[in-house]
MARFI-787938 format. One record per atom (N, C-alpha, C): residue number from 0; atom name; x, y, z. Coordinates in steps of 0.05 Angstrom, whole numbers, plus 5000, padded with zeros to 4 digits. Layout:
# residues N
R    nr   atom      u      v      w
R   NUM     CA      X      Y      Z
...
END
This chain:
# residues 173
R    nr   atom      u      v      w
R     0      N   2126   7864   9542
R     0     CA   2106   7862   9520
R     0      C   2092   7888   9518
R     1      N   2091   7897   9492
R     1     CA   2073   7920   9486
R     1      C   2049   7913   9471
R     2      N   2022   7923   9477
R     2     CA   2000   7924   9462
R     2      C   1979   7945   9457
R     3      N   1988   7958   9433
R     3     CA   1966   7977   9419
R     3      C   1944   7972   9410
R     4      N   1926   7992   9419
R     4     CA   1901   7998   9407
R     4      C   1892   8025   9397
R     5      N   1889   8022   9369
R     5     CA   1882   8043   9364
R     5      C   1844   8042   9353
R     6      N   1821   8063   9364
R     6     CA   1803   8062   9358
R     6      C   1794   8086   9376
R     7      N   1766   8081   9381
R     7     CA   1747   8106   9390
R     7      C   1732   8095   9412
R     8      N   1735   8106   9438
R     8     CA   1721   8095   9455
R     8      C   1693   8122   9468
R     9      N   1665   8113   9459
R     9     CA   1654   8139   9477
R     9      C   1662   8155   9493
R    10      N   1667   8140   9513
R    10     CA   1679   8153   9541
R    10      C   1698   8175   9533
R    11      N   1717   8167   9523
R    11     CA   1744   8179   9506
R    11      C   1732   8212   9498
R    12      N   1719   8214   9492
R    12     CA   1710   8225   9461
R    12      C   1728   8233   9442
R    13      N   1751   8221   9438
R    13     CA   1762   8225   9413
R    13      C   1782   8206   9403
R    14      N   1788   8199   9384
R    14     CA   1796   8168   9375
R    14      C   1834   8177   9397
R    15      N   1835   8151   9397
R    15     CA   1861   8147   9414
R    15      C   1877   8126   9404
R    16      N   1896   8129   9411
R    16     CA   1921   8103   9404
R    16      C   1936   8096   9439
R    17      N   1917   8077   9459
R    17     CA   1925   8063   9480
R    17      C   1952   8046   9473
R    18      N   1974   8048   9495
R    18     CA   1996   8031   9488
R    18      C   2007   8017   9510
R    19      N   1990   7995   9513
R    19     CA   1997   7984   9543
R    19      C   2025   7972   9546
R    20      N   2039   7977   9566
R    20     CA   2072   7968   9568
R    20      C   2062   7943   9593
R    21      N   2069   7908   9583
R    21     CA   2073   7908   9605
R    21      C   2095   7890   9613
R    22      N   2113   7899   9643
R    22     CA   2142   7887   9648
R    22      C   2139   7881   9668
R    23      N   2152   7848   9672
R    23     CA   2137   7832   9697
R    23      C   2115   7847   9714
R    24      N   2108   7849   9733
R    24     CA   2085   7864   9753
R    24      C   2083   7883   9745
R    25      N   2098   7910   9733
R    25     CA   2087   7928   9725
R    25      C   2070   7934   9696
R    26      N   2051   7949   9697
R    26     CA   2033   7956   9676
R    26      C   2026   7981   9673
R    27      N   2035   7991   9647
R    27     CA   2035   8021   9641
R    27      C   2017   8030   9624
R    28      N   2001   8045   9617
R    28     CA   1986   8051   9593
R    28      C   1990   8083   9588
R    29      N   1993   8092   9568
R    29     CA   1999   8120   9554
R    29      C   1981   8120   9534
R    30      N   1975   8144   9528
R    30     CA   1957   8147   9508
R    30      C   1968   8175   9491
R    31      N   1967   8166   9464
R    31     CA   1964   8186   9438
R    31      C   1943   8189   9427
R    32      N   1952   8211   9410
R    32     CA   1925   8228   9391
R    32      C   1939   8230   9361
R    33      N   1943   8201   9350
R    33     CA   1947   8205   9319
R    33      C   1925   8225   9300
R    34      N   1906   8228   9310
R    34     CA   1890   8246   9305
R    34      C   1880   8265   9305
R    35      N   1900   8292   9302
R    35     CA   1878   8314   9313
R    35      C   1849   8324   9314
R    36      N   1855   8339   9346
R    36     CA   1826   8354   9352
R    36      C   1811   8368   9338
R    37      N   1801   8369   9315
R    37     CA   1788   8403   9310
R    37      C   1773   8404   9300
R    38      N   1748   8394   9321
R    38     CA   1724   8393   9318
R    38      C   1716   8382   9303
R    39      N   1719   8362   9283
R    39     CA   1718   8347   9266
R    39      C   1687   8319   9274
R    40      N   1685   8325   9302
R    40     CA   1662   8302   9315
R    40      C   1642   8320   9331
R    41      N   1622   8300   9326
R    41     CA   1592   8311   9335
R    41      C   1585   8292   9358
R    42      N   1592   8295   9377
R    42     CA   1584   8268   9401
R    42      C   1597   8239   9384
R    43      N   1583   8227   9372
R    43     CA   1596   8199   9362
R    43      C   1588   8195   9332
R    44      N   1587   8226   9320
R    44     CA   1584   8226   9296
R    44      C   1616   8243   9280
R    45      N   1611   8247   9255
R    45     CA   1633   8263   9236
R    45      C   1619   8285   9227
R    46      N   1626   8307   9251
R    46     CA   1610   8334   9241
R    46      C   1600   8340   9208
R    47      N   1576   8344   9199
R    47     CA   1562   8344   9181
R    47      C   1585   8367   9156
R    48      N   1590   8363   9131
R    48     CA   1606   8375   9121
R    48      C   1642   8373   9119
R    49      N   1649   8353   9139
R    49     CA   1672   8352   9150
R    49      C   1686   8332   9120
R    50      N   1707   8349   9108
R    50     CA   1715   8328   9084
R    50      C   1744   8315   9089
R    51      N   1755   8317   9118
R    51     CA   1785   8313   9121
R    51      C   1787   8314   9148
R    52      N   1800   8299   9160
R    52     CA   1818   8301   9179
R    52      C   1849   8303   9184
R    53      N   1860   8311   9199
R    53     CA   1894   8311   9203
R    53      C   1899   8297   9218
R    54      N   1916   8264   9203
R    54     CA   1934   8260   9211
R    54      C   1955   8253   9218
R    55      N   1968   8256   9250
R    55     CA   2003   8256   9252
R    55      C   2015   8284   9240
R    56      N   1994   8304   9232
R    56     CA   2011   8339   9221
R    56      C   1991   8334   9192
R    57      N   1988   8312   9178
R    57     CA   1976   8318   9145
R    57      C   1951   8306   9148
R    58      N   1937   8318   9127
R    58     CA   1915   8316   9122
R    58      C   1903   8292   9109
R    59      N   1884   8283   9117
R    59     CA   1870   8255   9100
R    59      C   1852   8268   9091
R    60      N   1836   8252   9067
R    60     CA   1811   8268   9063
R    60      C   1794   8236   9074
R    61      N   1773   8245   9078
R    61     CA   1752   8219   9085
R    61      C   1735   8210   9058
R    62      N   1728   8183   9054
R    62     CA   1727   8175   9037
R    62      C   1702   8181   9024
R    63      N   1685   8174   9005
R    63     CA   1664   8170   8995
R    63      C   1645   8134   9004
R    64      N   1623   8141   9013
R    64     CA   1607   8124   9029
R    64      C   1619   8097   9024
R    65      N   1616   8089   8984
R    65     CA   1618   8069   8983
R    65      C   1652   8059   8977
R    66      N   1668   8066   8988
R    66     CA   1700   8063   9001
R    66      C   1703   8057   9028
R    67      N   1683   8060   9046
R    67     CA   1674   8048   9064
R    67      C   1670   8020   9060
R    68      N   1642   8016   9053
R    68     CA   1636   7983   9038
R    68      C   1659   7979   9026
R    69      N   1672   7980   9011
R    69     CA   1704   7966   9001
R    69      C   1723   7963   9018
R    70      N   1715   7971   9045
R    70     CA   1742   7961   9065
R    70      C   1723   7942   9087
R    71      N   1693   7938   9083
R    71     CA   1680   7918   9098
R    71      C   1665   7933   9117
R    72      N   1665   7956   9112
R    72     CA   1650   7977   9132
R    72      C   1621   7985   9131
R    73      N   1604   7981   9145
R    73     CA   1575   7986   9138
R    73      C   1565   8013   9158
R    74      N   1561   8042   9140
R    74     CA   1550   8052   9158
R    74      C   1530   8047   9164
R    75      N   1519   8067   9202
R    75     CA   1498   8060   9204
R    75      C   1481   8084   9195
R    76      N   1487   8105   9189
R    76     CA   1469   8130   9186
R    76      C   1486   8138   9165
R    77      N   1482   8130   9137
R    77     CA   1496   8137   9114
R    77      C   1475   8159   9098
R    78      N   1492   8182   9089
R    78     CA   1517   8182   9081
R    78      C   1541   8199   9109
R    79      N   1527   8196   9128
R    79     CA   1537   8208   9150
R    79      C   1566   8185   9163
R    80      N   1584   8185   9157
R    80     CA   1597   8160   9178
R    80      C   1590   8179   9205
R    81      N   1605   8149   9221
R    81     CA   1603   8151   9257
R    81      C   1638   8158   9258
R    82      N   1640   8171   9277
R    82     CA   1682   8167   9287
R    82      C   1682   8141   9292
R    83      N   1678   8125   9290
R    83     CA   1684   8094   9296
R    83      C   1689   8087   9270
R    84      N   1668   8081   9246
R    84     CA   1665   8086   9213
R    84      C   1702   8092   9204
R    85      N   1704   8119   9219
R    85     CA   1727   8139   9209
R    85      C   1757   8125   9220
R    86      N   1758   8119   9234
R    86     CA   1775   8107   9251
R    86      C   1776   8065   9246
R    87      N   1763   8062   9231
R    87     CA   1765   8035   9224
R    87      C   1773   8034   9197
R    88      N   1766   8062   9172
R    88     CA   1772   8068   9150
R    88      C   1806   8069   9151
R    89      N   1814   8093   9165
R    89     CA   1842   8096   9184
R    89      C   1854   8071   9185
R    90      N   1848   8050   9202
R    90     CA   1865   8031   9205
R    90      C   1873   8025   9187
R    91      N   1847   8021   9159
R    91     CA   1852   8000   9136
R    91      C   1860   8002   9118
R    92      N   1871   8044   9120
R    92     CA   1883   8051   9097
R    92      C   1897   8053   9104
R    93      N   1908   8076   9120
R    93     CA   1926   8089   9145
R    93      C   1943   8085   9157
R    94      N   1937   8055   9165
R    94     CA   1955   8035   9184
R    94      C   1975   8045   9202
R    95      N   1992   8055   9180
R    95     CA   2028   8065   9193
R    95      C   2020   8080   9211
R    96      N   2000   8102   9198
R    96     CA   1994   8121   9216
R    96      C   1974   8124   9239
R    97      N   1966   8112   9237
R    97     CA   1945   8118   9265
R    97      C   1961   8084   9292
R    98      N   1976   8081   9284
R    98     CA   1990   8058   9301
R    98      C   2008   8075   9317
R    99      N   2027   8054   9338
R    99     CA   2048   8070   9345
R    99      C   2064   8074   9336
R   100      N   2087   8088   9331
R   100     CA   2111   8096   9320
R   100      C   2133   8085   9341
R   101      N   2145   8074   9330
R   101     CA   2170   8063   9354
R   101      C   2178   8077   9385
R   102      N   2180   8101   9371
R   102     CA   2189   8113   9400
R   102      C   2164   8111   9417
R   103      N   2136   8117   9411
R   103     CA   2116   8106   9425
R   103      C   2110   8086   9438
R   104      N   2113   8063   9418
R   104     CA   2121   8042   9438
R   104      C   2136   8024   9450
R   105      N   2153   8050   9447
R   105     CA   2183   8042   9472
R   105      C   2176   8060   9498
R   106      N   2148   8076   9497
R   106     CA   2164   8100   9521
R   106      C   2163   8082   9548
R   107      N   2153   8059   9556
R   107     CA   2164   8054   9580
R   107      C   2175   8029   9584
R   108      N   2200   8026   9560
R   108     CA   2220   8008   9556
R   108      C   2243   8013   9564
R   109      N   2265   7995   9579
R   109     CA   2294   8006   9577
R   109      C   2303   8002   9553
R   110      N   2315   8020   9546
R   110     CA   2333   8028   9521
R   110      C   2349   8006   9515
R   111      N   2363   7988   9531
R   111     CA   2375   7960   9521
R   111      C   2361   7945   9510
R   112      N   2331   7938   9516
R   112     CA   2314   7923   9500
R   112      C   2311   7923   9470
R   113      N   2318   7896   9467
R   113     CA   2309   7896   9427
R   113      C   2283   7885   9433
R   114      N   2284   7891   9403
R   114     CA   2245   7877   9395
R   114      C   2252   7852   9381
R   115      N   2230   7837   9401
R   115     CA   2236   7810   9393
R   115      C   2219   7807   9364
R   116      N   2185   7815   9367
R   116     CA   2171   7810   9353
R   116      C   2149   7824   9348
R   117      N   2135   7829   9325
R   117     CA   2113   7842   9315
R   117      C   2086   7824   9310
R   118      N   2073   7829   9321
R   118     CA   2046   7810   9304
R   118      C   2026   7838   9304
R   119      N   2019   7834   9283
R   119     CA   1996   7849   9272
R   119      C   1964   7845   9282
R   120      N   1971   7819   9287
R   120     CA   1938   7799   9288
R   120      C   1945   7779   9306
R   121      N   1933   7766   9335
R   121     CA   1938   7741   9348
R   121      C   1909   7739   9358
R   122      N   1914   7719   9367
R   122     CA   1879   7707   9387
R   122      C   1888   7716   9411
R   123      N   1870   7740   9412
R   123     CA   1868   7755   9439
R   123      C   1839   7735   9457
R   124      N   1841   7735   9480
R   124     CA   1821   7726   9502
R   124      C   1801   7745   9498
R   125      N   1778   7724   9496
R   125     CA   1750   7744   9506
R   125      C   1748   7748   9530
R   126      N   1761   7780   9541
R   126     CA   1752   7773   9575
R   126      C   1732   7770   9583
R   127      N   1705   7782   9565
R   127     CA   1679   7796   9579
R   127      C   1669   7751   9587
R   128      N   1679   7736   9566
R   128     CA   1673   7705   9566
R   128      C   1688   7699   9593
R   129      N   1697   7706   9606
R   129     CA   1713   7697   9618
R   129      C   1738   7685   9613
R   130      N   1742   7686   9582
R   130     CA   1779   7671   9581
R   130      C   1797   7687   9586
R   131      N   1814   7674   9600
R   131     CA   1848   7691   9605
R   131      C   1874   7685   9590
R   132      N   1882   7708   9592
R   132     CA   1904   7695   9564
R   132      C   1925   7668   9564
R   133      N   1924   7670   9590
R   133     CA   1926   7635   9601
R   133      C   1916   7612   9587
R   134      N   1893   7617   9579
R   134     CA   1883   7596   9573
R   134      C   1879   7585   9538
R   135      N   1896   7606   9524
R   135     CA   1907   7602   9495
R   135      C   1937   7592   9492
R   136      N   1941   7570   9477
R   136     CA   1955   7564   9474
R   136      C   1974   7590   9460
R   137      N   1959   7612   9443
R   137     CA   1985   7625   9431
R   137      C   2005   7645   9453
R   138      N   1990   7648   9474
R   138     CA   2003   7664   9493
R   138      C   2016   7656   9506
R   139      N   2014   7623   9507
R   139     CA   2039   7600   9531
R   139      C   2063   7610   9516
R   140      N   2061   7612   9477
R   140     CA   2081   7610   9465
R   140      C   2099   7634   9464
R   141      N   2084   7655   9469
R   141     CA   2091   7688   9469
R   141      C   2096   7684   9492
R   142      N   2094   7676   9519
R   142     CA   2116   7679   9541
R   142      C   2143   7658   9532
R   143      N   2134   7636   9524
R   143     CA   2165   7627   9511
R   143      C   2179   7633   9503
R   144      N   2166   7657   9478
R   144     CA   2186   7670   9458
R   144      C   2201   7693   9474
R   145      N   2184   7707   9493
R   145     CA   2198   7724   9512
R   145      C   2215   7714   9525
R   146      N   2218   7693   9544
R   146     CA   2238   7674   9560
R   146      C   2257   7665   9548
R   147      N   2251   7656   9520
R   147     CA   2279   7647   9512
R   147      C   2298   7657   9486
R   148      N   2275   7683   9477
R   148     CA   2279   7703   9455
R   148      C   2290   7694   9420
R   149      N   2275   7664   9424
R   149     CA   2270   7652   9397
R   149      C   2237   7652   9389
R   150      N   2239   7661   9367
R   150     CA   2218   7671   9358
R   150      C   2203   7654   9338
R   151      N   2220   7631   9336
R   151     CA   2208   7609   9318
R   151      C   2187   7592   9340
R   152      N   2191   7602   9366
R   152     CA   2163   7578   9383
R   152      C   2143   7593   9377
R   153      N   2136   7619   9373
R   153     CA   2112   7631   9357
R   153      C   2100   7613   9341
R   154      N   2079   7589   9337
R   154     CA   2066   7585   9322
R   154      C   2031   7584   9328
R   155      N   2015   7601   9326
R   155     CA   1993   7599   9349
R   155      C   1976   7573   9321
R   156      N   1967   7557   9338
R   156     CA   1949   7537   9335
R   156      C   1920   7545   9324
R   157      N   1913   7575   9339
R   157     CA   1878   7586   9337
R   157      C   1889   7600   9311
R   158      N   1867   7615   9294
R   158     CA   1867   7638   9280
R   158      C   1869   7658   9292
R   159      N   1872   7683   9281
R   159     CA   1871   7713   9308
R   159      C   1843   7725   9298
R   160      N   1839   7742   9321
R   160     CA   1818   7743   9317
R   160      C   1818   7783   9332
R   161      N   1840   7790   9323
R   161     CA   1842   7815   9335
R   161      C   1826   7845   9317
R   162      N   1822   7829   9291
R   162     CA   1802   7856   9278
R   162      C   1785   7858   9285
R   163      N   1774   7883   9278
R   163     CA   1755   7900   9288
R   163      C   1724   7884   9299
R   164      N   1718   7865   9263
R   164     CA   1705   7855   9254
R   164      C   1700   7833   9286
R   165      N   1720   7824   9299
R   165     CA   1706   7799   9313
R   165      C   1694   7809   9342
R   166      N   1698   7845   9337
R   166     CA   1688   7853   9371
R   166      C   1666   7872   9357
R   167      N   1647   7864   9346
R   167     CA   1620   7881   9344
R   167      C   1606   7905   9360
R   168      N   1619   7897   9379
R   168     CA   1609   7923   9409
R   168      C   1636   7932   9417
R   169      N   1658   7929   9401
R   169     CA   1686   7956   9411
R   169      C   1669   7985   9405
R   170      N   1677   7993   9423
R   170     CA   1673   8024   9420
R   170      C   1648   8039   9421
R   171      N   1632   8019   9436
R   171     CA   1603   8021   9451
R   171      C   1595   8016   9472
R   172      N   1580   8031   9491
R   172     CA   1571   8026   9514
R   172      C   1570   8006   9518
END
């Protein structure tokens, strides 16, 4: 099983694309930079003047405040976005690009492996609540689908709840 994240973690200081591999007991995580470096951030802001970023080699331009609000985005220090702001805009236009690219999230696959399945969106566990992915029915079903590589037992019961929108404190102390 592979699981990407792409976003902005303080710590980090610069937006990342995490790609956790994991195969029975082992667990791998690698990290990319769909994003280049160049200076483009101010601690946890979008350096003042900054009209574009690059990324994957081309250029984006960053949007106008209220193209933000049209993708559900509220800055907090407008007309300034945050790299979080920038990086959530990214996802929602972006997508292809700030995700992994196949060979990304194959690098710690054997090469015989097919892909069983894609989900965009599932009901991930709140760990900080204490739930474990154990304890969702959609993930009994996602080891099924892995064990028996029919992809029709995929039916999760919950909604997902993997946008941005349902973790209010991603990408904050």
């Amino acid at each position: 099983m592979v699981i990407e994240v792409f976003g902005y973690s303080v710590r980090a200081g610069d937006p990342d694309l995490a790609v956790y591999t994991l195969t029975g007991s082992d667990h791998e995580l690698d990290f990319f930079h769909p994003i280049d470096s160049d200076d483009w951030t101010d601690a946890d802001d979008v350096t003042p003047g900054t009209s574009q970023v690059v990324v994957r080699g081309d250029p984006v331009e960053l949007p106008v405040v209220e193209e933000y609000a049209a993708h559900g985005i509220d800055l907090e220090d407008p007309p300034q976005p945050a790299v979080i702001d920038v990086c959530r805009y990214l996802a929602a236009v972006h997508r292809d690009r700030v995700l992994a690219t196949t060979e990304e999230r194959r690098t710690r696959l054997r090469p015989d492996l097919r892909e069983l399945l894609v989900l965009d969106e599932w009901r991930h566990p709140d760990l900080v609540e204490g739930q474990r992915p154990s304890d969702l029915e959609s993930f009994w079903q996602l080891a099924m689908v892995l064990e028996t590589g029919d992809v029709t037992l995929y039916q999760p019961p919950e909604p997902p709840n993997t946008h941005w929108r349902h973790w209010p404190e991603g990408g904050t102390l």
